[in-house]
N, C-alpha and C positions, 0 to 999 in steps of 0.2 A: 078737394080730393084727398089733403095731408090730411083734412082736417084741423088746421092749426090756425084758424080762424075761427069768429067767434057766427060768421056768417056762413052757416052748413048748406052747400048747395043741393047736396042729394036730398034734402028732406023738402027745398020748394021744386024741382027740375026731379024728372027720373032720368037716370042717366041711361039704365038699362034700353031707352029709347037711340038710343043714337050706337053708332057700332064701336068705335073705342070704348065705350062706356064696356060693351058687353063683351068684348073683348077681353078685357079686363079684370071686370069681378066674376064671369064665370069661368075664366082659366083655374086650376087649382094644381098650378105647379110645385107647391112647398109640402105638397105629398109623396112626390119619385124624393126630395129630398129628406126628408124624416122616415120613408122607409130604407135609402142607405146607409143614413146613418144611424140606423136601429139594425140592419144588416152589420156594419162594418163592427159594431160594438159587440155582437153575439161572435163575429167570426176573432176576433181581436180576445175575448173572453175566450175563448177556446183554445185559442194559440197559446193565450200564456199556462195552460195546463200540459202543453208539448213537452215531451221531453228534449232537455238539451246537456249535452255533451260537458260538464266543466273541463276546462284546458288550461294550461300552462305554457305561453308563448314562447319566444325565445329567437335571437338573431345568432346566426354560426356560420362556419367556412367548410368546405368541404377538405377533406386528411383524409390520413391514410391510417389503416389499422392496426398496426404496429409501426413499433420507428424505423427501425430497419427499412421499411415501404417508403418513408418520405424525402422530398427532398431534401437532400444536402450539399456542401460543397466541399470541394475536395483540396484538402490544404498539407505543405509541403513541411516534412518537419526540418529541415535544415532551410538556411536562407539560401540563394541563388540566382543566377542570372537567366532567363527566359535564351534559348538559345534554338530551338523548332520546335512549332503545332505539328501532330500528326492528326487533326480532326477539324472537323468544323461545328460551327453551331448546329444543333438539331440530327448530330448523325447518331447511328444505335452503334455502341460499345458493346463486348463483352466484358465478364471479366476478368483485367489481366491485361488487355491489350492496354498500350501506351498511347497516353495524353500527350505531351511533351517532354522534350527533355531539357535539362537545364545544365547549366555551369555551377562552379565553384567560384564565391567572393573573396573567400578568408585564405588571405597569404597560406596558415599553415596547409592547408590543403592544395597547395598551389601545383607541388612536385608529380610528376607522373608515375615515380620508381617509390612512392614512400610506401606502399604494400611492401615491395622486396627489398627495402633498405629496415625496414622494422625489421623483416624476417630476419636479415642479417645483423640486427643488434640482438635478435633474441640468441642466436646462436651462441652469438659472443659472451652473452650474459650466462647461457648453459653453460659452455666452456667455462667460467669464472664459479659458477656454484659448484661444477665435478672439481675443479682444483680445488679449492676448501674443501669439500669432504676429502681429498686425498690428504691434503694438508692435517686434515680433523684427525683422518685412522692414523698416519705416521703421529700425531701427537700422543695419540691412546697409545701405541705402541711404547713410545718413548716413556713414557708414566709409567707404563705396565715395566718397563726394563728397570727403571728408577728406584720403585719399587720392591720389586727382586733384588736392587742390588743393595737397599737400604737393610734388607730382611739379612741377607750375608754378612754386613757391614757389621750392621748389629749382633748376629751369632758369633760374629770375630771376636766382638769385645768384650760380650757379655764371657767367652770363653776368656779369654784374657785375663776379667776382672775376678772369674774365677782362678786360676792359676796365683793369681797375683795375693789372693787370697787364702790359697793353698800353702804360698809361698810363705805369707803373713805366721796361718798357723806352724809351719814347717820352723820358720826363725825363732820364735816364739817358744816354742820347743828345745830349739838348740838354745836359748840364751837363756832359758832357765837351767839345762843343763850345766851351760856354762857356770851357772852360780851357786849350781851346787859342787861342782867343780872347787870354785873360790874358797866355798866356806870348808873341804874337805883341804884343800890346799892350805890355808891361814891354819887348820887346828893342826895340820903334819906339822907344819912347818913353827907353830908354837909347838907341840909336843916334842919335835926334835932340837928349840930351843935350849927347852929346858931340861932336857936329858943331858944335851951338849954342856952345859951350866954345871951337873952334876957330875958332869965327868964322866958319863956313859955313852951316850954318842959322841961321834968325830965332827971335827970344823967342819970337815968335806961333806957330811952327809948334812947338817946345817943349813951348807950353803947353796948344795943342791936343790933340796927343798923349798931354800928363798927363790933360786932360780923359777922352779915349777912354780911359787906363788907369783912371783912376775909375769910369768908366761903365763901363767890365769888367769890375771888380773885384764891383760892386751890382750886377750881371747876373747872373755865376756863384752870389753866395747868394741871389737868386731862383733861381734854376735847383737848386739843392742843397733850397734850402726846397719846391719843386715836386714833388722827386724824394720829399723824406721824406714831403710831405703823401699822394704817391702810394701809396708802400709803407706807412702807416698805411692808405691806401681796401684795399688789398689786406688788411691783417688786420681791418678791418670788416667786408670782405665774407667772409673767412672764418668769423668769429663771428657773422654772421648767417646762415650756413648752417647751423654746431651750433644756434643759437636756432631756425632756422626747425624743425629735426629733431626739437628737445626739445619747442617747442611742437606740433607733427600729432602727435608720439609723443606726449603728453601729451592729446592731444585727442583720437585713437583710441582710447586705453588705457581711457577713460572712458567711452567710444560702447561698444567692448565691453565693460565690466563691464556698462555697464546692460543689454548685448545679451545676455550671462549669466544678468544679474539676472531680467530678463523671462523668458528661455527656462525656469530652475530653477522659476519661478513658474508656468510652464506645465505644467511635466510632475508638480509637485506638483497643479498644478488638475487635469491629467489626473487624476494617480493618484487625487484625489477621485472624482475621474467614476466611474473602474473601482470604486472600493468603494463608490459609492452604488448605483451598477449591482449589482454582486455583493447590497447591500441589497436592493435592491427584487426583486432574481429570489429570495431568499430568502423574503420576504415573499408573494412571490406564492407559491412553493411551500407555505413555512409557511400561508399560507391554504387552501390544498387540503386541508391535512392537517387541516382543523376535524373532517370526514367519516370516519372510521373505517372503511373496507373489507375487504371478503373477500378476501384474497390466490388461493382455491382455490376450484373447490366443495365443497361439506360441509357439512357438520350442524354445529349450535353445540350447544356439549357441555356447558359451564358459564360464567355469565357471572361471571368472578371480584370483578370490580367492581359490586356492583349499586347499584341506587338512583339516585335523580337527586341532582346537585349536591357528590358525592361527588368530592375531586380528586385525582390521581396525577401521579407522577413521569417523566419521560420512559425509558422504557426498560422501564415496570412492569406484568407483564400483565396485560390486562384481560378477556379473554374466551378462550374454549377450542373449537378446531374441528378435527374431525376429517373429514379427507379424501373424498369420496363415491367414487371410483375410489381402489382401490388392490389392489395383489397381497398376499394373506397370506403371510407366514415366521413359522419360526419361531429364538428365540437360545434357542442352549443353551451350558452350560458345562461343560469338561470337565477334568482333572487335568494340570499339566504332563507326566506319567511317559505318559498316554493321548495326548498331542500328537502323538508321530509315526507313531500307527498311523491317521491323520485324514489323508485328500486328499480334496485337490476333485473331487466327482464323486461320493463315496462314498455309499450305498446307507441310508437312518436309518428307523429306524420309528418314531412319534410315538403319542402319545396324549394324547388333548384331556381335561382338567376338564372335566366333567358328561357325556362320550360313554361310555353303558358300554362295558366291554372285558373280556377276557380274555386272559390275557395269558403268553405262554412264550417267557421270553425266549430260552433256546437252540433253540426250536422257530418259528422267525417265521411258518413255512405254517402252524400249525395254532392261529395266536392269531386271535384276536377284535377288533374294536375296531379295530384300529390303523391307521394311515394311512401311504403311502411317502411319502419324502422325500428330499431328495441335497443333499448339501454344495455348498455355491455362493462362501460366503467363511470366512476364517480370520483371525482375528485374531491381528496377528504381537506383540502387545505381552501381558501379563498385566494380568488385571482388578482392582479391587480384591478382590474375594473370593479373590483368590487361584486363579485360574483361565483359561482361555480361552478365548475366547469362538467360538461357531461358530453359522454364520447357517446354515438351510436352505430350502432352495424347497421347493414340492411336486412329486414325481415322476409327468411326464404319464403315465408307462408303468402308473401304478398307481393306486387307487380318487381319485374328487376330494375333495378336504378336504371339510368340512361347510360350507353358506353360512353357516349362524347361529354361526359363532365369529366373535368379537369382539375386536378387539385388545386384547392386556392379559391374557388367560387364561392359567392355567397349561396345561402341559404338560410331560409323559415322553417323554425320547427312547432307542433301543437303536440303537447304532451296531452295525450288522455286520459281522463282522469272519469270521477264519476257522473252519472246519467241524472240528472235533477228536471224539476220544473223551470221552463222561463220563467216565471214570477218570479221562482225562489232566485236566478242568479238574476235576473234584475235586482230583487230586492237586495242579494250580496255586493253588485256592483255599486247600488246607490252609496252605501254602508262601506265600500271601500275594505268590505272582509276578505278572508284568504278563502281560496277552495275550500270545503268540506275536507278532515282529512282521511285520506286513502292508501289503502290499499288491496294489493293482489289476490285474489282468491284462493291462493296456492300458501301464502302466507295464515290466514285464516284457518285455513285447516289445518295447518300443522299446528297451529295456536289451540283448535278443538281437541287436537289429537294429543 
């Protein structure tokens, strides 16, 4: 029947005689199979002429479309003791209203009166900057008199050393007279010599004469002694005009240092004021902050710090809220080589964790599930994973997201990209090439234009 023997039974026996025999060779069942599989080949040939959709995959989370929308947690800038909740997990806040309020750790905040004990050092410290400027103007004053009285002092002397100089010429005058005096005196008194010698004048008028020449003679060094005493008052009154100068210079120079001294002392008492000031508005601000508030509204999500009495760090978070209004996105990541077939505007289809779906990817009309969505931002840097990062809005023109997704969810994205032949992206998958590259029709035109 195999025929694998050398002894052929059908050619001495017909088999056709017996009913397996006919059974057998007139069935012709390998004809239903070579016409579907001449079927299955034409319909197979024809598929790969289908058009299919190339895409750009991608795994992401579901965010929020601006930051402001996403969670965050709400951290305390000063350190602190946990001292009452006002809320609980999952309640809606406004904002404004109080989370918790806390204590103070730090000894220097310990005091209850230091708002109104600052205030009363600031006073004291005003008090101390008006007495130096009072101090400051009596010193101006006192310079301003000093001054004036240097200006008199000086007109005193300067008149003086004019006088004295007056005097100088005045002496000066007389002791030249005086010697002409002398020399009219010595020629009388030789002329009357020697007449007397002759015998024409008398002893008596002689000696008169000597007399007047003696008395001329003790005139002229009064008169020399008058002149020198004169021109000594002229260098008295000049050295008392450098004394008068070095004493006001000497006694202003020390009206202004102390007018210095005071003023330095001033603006240091200021600069206390300013930093006790800058204290106390701190103080009063760090008292606000005992209250812990809701920056937004929202739901509180977890309180990371629980318990009472419990103390933290300034800057360490203590509780978790998540936004009450917010727009869903969603981030997706995608491969540098898939980077520039991605602009903004482009067309994504999504699918949410726990939404069933159905799902083709080269076929987007006839998937299940899925949701539109369009590229809104790009991120121009690489992520750590090694990828980059693309944010999408939901697309108004197509079904709305689900209300009950949640931030934080996964999600599938299929970026759309061009319409090709199955062959051809078989043929690109075997090849391991990149999509076709792509873009927007909107872009093209303006590239025409």
């Amino acid at each position: 029947m195999l025929n694998i023997s050398n002894n052929q039974v059908h050619k001495k026996v017909d088999l056709l005689k017996f009913k397996s025999g006919n059974r057998v060779y007139k069935k012709e069942y390998y004809k239903v199979f070579n016409k579907f599989l001449l079927a299955a080949a034409i319909i197979g040939f024809i598929f790969l002429f289908l058009p299919w959709t190339q895409n750009i995959s991608g795994n992401g989370i579901v965010t929020t479309l601006t930051p402001e929308q996403r969670p965050q947690t709400i951290q305390s800038q000063i350190p602190g003791r946990i001292e009452q909740w006002f809320v609980r997990e999952g309640d809606y806040v406004k904002k404004g209203d109080t989370i918790l309020r806390i204590s103070e750790v730090k000894s220097d905040y310990f005091d209850d009166k230091l708002i109104e004990r600052t205030n009363e050092q600031i006073s004291a410290k005003n008090s101390s900057v008006n007495a130096y400027k009072f101090k400051v103007d009596a010193l101006e004053r006192q310079i301003e008199a000093l001054q004036e009285e240097r200006l008199l002092k000086l007109e005193q002397a300067k008149n003086k050393l004019l006088q004295s100089k007056l005097k100088v010429q005045s002496d000066s005058i007389a002791f030249e007279a005086a010697k002409t005096n002398l020399r009219i005196a010595k020629r009388q008194y030789e002329r009357d010599f020697t007449l007397e010698k002759e015998g024409i004048k008398a002893v008596k008028d002689v000696e008169n004469k000597r007399l007047k020449l003696q008395s001329t003679e003790a005139k002229i060094i009064e008169q020399e002694n008058k002149l020198l005493t004169a021109r000594n008052e002229v260098l008295n009154a000049k050295v008392e005009i450098s004394r008068i100068k070095a004493n006001y210079a000497d006694k202003i120079s020390k009206a202004q240092s102390d007018k210095f001294t005071a003023q330095s002392n001033g603006f240091d008492a200021k600069a206390q004021v300013s930093r006790l000031e800058n204290n106390n508005s701190n103080y009063k601000v760090r008292s606000g902050l005992m209250y812990i508030k809701a920056p937004q509204n929202g739901y509180i999500n977890k309180a990371i710090k629980g318990g009472i009495g419990g103390t933290f760090k300034e800057g360490e978070e203590i509780v978790g809220i998540m936004p009450a209004q917010y727009d869903l996105a969603v981030e997706t990541f995608i491969r540098p080589i898939d980077l520039p077939l991605i602009h903004i505007g482009e067309k994504v289809r999504v699918q949410f964790d726990g939404w069933p779906a159905i799902v083709f990817s080269g076929w987007p009309n006839v998937s299940y599930g899925t949701y539109g969505a369009k590229v809104v931002a790009i991120e121009n840097f690489i992520s750590k994973n090694g990828k980059y990062r693309i944010l999408l809005a939901p697309d108004e023109t197509d079904h709305t997201w689900p209300t009950a997704i949640r931030v934080g969810s996964g999600a599938k994205t299929i970026a759309l990209l061009e319409d090709v032949p199955i062959w051809f992206e078989l043929w690109r998958q075997l090849n391991s090439f990149p999509p076709n590259y792509y873009q927007p029709e909107d872009i093209n035109k303006n590239k025409k234009k």
